[in-house]
C-alpha positions as CSV (number, residue, x, y, z in Angstrom):
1,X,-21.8,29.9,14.2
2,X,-22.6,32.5,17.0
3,X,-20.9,30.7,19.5
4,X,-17.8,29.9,17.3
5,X,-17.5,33.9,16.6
6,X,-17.9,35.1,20.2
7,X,-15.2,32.8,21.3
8,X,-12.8,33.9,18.6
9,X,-13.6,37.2,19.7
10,X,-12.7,36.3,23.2
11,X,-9.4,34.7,22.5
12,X,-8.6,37.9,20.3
13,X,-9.4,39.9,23.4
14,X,-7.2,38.0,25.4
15,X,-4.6,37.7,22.7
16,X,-4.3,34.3,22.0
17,X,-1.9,33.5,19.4
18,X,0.0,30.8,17.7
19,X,3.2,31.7,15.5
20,X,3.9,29.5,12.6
21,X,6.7,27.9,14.3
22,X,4.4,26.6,17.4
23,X,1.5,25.0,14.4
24,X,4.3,23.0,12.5
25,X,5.6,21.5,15.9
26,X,2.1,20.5,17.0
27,X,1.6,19.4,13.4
28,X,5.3,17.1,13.7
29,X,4.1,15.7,17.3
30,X,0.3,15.0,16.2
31,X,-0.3,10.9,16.8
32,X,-1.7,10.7,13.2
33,X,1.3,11.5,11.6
34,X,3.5,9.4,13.2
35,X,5.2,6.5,12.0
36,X,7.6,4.2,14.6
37,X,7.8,7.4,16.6
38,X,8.7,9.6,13.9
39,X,6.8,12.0,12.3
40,X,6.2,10.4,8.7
41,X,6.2,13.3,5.7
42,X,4.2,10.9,3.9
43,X,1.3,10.4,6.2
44,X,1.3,14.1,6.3
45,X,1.3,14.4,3.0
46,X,-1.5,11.8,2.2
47,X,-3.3,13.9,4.7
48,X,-3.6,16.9,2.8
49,X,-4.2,15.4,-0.7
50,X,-7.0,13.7,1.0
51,X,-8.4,16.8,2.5
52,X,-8.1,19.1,-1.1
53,X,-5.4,21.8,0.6
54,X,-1.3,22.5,0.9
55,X,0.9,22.8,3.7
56,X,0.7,26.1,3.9
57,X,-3.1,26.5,3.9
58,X,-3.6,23.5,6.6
59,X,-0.6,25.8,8.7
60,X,-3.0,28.8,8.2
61,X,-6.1,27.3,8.7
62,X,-4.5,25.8,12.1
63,X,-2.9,29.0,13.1
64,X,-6.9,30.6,13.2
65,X,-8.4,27.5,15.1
66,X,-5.6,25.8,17.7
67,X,-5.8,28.6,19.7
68,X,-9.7,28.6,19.9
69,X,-9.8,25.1,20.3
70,X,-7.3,25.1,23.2
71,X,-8.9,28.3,25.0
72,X,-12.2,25.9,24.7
73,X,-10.2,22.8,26.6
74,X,-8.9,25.2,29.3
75,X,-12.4,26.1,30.1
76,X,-13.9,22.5,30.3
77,X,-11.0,21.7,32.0
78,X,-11.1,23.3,35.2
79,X,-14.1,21.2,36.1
80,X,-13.6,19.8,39.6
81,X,-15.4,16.7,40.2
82,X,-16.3,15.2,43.9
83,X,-16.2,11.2,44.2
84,X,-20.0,11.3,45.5
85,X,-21.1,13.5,42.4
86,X,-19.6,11.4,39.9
87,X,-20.7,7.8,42.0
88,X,-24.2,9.5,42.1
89,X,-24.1,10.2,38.4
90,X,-22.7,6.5,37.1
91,X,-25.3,5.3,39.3
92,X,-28.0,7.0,37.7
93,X,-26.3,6.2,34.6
94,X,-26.8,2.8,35.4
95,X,-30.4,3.1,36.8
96,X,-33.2,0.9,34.5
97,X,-36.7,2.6,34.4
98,X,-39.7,-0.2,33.1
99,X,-41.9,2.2,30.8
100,X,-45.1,1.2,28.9
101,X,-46.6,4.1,27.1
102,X,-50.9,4.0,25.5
103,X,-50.9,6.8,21.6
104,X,-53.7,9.0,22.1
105,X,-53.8,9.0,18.2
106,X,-55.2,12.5,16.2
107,X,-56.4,10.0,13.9
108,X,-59.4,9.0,16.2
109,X,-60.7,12.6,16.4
110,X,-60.5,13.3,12.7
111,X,-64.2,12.8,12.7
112,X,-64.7,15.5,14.5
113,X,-62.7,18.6,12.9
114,X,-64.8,20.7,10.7
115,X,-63.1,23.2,8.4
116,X,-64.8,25.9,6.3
117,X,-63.6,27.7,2.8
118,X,-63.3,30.9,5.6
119,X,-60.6,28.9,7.7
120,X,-59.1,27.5,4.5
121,X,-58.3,31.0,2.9
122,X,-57.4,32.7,5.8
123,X,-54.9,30.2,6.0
124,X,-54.0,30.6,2.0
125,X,-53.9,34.3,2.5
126,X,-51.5,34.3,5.4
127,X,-48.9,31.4,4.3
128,X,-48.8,32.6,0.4
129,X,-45.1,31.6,0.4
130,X,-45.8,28.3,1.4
131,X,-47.7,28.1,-2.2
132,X,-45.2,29.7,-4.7
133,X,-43.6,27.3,-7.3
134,X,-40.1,28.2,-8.0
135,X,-38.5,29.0,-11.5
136,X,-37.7,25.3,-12.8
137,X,-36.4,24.4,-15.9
138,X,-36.8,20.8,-17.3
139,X,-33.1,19.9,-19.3
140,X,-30.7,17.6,-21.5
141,X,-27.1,17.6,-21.0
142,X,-23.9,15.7,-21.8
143,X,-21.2,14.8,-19.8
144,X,-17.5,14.2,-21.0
145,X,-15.5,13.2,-18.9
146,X,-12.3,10.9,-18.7
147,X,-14.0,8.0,-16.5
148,X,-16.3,7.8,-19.5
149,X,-13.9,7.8,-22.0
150,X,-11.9,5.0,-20.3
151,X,-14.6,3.0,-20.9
152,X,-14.8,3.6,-24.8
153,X,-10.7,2.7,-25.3
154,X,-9.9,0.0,-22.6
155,X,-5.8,-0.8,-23.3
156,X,-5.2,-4.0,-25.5
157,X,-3.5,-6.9,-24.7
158,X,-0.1,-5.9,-26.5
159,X,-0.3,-2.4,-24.7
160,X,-0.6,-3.9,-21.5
161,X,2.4,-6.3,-22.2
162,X,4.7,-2.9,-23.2
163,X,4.1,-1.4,-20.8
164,X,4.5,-4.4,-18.0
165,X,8.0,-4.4,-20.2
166,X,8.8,-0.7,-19.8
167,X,7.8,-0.7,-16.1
168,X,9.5,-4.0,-14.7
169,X,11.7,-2.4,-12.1
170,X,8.3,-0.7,-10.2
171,X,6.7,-4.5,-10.3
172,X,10.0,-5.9,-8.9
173,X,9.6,-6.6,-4.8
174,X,13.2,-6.4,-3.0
175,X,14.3,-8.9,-0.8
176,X,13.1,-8.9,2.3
177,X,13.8,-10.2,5.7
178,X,11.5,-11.0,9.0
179,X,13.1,-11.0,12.7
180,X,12.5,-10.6,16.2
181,X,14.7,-9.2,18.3
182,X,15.4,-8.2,22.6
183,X,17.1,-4.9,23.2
184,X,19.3,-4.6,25.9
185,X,21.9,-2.0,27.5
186,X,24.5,-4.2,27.7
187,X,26.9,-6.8,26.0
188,X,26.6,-9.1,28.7
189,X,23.0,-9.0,28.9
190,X,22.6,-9.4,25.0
191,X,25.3,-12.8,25.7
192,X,23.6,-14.4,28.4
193,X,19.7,-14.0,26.6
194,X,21.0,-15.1,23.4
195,X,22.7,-18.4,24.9
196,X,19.2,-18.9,26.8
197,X,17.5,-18.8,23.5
198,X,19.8,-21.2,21.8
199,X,19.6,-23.5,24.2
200,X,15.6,-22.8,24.7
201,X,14.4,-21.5,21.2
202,X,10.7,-21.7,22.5
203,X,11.5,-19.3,25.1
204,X,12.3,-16.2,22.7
205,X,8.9,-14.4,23.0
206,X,8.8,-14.8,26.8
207,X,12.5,-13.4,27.3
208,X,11.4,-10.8,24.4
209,X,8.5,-9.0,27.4
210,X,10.4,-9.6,30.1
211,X,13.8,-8.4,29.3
212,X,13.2,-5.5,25.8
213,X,13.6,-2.5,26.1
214,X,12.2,-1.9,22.9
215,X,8.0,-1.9,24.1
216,X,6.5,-2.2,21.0
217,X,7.7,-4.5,19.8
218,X,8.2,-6.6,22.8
219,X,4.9,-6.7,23.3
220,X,4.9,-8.6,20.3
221,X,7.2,-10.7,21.7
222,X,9.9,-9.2,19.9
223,X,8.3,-9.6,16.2
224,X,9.6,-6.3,14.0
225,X,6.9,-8.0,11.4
226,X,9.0,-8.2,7.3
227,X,11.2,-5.3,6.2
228,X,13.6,-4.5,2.9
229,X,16.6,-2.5,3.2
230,X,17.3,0.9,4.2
231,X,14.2,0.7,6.8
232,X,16.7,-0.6,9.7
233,X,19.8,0.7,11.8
234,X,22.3,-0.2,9.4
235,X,24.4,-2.2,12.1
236,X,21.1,-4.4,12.5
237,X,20.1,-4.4,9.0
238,X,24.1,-5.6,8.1
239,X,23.4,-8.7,10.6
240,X,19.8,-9.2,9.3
241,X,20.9,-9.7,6.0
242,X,23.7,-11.7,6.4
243,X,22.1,-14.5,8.7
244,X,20.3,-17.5,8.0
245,X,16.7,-18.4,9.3
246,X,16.6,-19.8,12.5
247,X,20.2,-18.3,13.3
248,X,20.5,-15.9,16.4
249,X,22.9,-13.3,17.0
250,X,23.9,-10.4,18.7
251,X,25.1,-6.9,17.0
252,X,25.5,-3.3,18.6
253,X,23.7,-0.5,17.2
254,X,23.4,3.4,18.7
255,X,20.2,2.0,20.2
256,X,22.3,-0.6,22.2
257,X,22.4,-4.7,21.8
258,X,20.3,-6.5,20.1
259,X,19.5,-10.3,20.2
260,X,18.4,-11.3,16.5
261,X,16.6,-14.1,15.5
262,X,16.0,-14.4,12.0
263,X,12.5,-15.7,11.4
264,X,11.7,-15.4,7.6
265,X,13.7,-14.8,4.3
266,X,11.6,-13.8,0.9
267,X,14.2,-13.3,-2.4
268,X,13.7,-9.9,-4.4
269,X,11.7,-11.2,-7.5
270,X,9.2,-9.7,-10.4
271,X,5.9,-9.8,-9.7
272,X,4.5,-11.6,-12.9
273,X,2.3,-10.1,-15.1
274,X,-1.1,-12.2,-14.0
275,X,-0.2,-10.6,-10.7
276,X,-0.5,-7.0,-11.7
277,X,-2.4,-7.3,-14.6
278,X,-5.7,-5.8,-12.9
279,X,-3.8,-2.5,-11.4
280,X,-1.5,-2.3,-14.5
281,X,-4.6,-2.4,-16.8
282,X,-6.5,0.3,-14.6
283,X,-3.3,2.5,-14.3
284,X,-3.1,2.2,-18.3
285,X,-6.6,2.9,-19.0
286,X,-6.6,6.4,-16.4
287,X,-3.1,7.3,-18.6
288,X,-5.1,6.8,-22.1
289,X,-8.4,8.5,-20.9
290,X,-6.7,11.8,-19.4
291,X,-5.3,12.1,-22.7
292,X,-7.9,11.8,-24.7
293,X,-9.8,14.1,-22.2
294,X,-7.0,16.8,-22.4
295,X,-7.1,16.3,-26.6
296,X,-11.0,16.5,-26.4
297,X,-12.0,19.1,-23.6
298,X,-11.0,22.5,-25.9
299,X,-12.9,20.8,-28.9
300,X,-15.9,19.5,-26.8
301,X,-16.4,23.6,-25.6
302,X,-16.2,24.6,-29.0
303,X,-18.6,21.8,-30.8
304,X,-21.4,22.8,-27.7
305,X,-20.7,27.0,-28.1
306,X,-20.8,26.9,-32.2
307,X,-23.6,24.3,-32.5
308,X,-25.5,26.0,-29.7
309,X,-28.3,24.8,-31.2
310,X,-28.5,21.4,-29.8
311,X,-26.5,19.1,-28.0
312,X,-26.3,16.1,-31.0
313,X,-23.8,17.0,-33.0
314,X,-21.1,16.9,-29.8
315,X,-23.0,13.7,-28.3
316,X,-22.2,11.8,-31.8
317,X,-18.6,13.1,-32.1
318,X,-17.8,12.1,-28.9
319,X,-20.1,9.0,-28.2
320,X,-22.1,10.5,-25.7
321,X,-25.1,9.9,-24.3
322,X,-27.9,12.8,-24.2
323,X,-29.2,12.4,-20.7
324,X,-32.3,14.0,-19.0
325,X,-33.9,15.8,-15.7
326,X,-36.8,16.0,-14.2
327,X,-37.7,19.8,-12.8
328,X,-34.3,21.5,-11.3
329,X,-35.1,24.5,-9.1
330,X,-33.0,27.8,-9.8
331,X,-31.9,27.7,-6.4
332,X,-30.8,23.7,-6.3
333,X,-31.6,22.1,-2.6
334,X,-32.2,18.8,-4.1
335,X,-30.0,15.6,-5.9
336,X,-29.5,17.0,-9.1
337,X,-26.6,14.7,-10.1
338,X,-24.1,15.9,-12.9
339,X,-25.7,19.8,-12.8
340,X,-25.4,20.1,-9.4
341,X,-22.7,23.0,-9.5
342,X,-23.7,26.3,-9.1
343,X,-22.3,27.4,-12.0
344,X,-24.3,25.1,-14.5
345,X,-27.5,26.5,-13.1
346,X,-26.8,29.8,-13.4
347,X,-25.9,28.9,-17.2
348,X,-28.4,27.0,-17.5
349,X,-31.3,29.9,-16.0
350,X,-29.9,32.7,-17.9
351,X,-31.6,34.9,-20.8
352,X,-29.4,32.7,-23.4
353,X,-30.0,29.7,-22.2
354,X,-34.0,30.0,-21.8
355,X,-34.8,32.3,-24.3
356,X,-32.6,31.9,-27.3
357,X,-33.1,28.0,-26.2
358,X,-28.6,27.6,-26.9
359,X,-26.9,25.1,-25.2
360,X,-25.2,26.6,-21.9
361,X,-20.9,26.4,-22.1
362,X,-19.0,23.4,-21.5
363,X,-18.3,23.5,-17.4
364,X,-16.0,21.9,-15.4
365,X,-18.1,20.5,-12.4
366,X,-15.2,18.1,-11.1
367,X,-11.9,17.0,-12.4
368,X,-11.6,16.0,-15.9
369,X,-15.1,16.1,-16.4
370,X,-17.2,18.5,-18.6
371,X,-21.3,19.0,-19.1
372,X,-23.0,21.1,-21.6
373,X,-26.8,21.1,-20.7
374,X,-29.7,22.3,-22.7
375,X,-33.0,23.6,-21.5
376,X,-36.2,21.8,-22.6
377,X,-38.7,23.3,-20.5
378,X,-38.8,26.6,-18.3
379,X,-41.5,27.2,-15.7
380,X,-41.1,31.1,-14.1
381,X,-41.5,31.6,-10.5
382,X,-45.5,31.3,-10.0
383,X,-48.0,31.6,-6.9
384,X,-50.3,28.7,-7.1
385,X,-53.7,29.5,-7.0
386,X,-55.9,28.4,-3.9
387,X,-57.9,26.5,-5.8
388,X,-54.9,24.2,-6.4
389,X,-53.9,23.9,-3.1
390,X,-57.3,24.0,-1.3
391,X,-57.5,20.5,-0.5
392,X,-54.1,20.2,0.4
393,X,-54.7,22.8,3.3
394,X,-58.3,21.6,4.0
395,X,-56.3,18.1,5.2
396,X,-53.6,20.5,7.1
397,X,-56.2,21.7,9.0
398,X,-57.9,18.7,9.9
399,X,-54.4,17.1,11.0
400,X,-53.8,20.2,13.2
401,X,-56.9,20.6,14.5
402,X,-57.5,16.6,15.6
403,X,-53.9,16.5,17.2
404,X,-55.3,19.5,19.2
405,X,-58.6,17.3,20.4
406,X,-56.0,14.4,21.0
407,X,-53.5,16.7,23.0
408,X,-56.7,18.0,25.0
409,X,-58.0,13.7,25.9
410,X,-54.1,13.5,26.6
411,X,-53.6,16.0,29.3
412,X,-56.5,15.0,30.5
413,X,-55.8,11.7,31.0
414,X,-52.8,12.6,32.7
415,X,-54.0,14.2,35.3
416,X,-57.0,11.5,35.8
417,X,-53.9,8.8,35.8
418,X,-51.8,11.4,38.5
419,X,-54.6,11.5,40.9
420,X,-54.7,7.5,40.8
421,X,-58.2,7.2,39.0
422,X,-58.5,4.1,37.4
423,X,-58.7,4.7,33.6
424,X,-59.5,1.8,31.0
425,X,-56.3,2.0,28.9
426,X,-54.7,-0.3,26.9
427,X,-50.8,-0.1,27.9
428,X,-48.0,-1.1,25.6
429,X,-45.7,-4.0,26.9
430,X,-43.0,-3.0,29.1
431,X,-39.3,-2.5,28.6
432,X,-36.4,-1.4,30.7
433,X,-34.9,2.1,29.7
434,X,-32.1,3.7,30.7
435,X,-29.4,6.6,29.7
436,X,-27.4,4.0,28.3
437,X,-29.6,1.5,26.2
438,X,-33.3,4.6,24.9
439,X,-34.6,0.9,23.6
440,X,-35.1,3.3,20.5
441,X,-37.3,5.8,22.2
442,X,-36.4,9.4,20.7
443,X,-34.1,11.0,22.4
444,X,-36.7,13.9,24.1
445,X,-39.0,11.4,24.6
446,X,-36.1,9.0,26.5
447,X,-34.6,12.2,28.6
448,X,-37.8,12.9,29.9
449,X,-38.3,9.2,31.4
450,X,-34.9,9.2,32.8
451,X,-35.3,12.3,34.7
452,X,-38.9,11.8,35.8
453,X,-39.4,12.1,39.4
454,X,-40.1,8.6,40.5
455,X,-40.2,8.9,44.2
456,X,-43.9,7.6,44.1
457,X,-44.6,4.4,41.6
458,X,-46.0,4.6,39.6
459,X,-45.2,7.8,37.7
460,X,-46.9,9.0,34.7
461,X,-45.8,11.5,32.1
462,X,-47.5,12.8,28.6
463,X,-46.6,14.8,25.9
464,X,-47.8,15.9,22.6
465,X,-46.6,14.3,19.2
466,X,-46.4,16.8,16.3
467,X,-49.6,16.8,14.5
468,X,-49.8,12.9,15.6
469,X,-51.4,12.9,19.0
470,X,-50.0,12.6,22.5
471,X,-48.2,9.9,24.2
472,X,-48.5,8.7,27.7
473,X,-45.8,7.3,29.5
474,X,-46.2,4.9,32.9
475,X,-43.2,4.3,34.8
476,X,-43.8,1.0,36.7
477,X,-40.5,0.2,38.3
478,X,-37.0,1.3,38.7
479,X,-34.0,-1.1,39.5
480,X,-30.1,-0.1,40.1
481,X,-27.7,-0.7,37.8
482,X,-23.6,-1.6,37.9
483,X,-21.8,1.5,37.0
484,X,-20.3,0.6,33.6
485,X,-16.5,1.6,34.8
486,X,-14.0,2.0,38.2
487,X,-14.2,5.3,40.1
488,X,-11.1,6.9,38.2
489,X,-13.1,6.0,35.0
490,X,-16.5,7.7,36.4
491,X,-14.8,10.5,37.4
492,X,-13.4,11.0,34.2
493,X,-16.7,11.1,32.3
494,X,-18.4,13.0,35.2
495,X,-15.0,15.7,34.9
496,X,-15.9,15.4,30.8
497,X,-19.9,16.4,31.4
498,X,-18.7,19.2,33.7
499,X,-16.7,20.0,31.3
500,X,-19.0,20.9,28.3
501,X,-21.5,22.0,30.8
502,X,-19.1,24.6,31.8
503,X,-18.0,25.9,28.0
504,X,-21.6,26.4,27.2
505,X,-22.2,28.5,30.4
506,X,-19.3,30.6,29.3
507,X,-20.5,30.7,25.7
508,X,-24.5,31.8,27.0
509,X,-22.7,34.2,29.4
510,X,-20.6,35.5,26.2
511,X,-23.8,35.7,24.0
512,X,-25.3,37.4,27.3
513,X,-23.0,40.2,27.2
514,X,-23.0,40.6,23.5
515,X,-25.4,42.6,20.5
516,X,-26.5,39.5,18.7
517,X,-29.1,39.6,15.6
518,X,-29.8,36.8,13.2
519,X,-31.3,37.7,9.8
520,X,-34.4,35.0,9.7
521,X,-35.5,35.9,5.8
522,X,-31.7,35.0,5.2
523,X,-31.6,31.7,7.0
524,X,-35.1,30.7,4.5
525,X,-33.7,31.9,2.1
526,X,-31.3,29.4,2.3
């Protein structure tokens, strides 16, 4: 969050800015919302529904970031990258280390630790937030919701069959035709290929790569896959639709000539009901339950508000089920399922809802669905009493303190091992690790073998484990890898790692230069 607001303050300095005209065109040329090299409305469009927002907010929303995100690019992109640097780093890339590691566990020492009610309250005294329950409530709710009430009406046979009736033209498939086709420039061309296919049919694909200057789909070897009317040139759909499978011809469109083979024909027809019965059923059943829903929302919030005094009375009108929760915190951070929306909870912890014991309002916590909840239990905020929790620090302690003692034999160890003593351990077996394959070592724990000096074999390295103990690594041999791609592809990645490695110098140089304080209590808080 710091970095991203230095940086916009940067670009503002320097007056980057892109005007509404400049987002839509990098909107219209984006790859993902192109469709046979036109930008498609409708991918666009499915975009935006996916995402929850309109044109206009996306335009805003783009208008705020393009210009950040390109003033980041032009940073990591004036890397310059030598041919040695980036064959040095694929090599080491590359590079296999053989590692075996020995678990100096805490566990061993636990014998050992020793801690006193003194220690155990000092402890209590200093971490008292650590012990504080917060206010819970325990509570029933109902959900209505038009998923549930699909369930309770599924359509009948005879509605299904009306409306598969009323709605025959949207299960009707146009005809539709399949070719392939060569594009050339010129009549003569388009003659002389289309007499080499008729006398060599086989050879269609191969004169298709060689000679189209259509690329996509000569690739293909000419294949423009099936397609209904009004998707094609209307000189190429007119001789599409009019020939015959297996005929070839040549027509003339703005594009230029086109060789035409026609290589399927499918008749429009009516998909029958069997077909469509499953999507027809599911489309019915959505119609039925957001009625119902929209018929039964305004009389579900009244039933819960004027019988506040339990949830029954709505659960039997509307066959509902009264569900249950274990303890839900006031300030949520956990699953809480259908009441996890913030403006449930607050309904359900206020005055009303604990005191006067009334069900909370009906609210909408996604589309078309409604809960009402009902609190059963209310715990208030409390500070658990050290007697409670005196065990459960007692065993804190002991954990810290033995990793200590563990850490201590480890380091130890180490240097005994550095100095070449021989010391009776009992070594993993080994594997081969590198920067490409960790062999599931953590990711600290694999940087740190990678980038051990290992000019003298073997090498050792150690570090602690969080309250587990302390790991020793051996490293045993190292053997040189194959970079994984060609020069121009290393020096790509290498340009990519200088790259980033140069925006975050410029970011810590920003956050250098700049009056920077985080509010710590808030960041808990939350």
């Amino acid at each position: 969050m710091i970095a991203q607001r230095l940086v916009a303050i940067e670009a503002s300095k320097r007056n980057l800015y892109m005007g509404r005209e400049a987002v839509i065109e990098a909107i219209t040329q984006a790859p993902e919302f192109q469709e046979n090299g036109k930008f498609s409305p409708a991918l666009y469009s499915a975009y935006l529904t996916q995402r929850g927002t309109t044109d206009q907010r996306n335009v805003q929303d783009l208008q705020a970031r393009l210009p950040l995100i390109r003033f980041a690019s032009s940073i990591g992109e004036t890397a310059i990258v030598s041919r040695a640097v980036a064959a040095r780093l694929a090599q080491l890339e590359a590079q296999q280390r053989e590692v075996s590691e020995v678990r100096i566990r805490a566990q061993q020492f636990a014998s050992q630790v020793k801690v006193d009610d003194a220690q155990i309250k000092e402890y209590y005294e200093q971490n008292q937030a650590d012990f504080r329950t917060p206010e819970r409530v325990r509570a029933e709710y109902v959900v209505l919701s038009a998923e549930a009430l699909a369930r309770q009406d599924p359509p009948s046979e005879e509605e299904i069959k009306k409306a598969y009736e009323a709605r025959a033209t949207a299960f009707r498939v146009e005809e539709q035709r399949r070719a392939s086709h060569i594009l050339v420039k010129t009549k003569e061309e388009a003659d002389k290929i289309a007499a080499e296919v008729k006398a060599n049919p086989g050879r269609f694909a191969e004169l298709a790569k060689k000679n189209s200057q259509d690329t996509g789909s000569a690739e293909k070897g000419g294949d423009l896959g099936w397609f209904g009317r009004n998707m094609m040139v209307k000189p190429f759909e007119d001789a599409v639709f009019s020939m015959k499978q297996g005929e070839v011809r040549v027509a003339q469109s703005e594009f230029g000539f086109h060789v035409i083979r026609l290589t399927g024909a499918q008749e429009g027809k009516n998909r029958p009901l069997d077909e469509v019965r499953k999507e027809l059923t599911a489309d019915l059943a959505r119609q039925k339950a957001q009625k119902k829903y929209s018929e039964s929302a305004e009389a579900f919030s009244n039933m819960v508000y004027e019988q506040s005094e339990s949830l029954k009375p709505v659960a039997e009108k509307f066959k509902l089920q009264i569900q249950t929760t274990g303890w839900v915190p006031k300030a949520g951070g956990q699953e809480l399922g259908a009441l996890d929306n913030p403006k449930l909870r607050a309904a359900l912890f206020s005055s009303d809802a604990i005191l006067n014991k009334r069900n909370t309002e009906a609210v909408e916590v996604a589309p078309s669905t409604l809960v009402a909840a009902r609190v059963i239990e209310h715990q208030p905020a409390a500070q658990r009493k050290l007697e409670e929790v005196k065990n459960d620090i007692a065993e804190l302690l002991r954990r810290r303190e033995a990793a200590k003692l563990a850490e201590k034999e480890g380091t130890a160890t180490l240097e005994k091992l550095k100095k070449g003593e021989n010391v009776p351990l009992t070594w993993s077996a080994p594997k081969m690790v590198s920067r490409r394959d960790a062999q599931q070592l953590p990711a600290e724990i694999a940087r740190r073998v990678v980038a051990a000096d290992v000019t003298k074999l073997p090498a050792y390295l150690g570090m602690p484990i969080e309250e587990a103990g302390y790991l020793v690594m051996r490293i045993t041999k190292v053997v040189e890898g194959k970079p994984a791609g060609d020069e121009k592809q290393n020096e790509g990645r290498t340009a990519s790692m200088l790259g980033v490695a140069d925006y975050e110098a410029f970011v810590a140089s920003l956050k250098g230069k700049a009056d920077i304080s985080v509010n710590a209590a808030n960041l808990e808080k939350k």
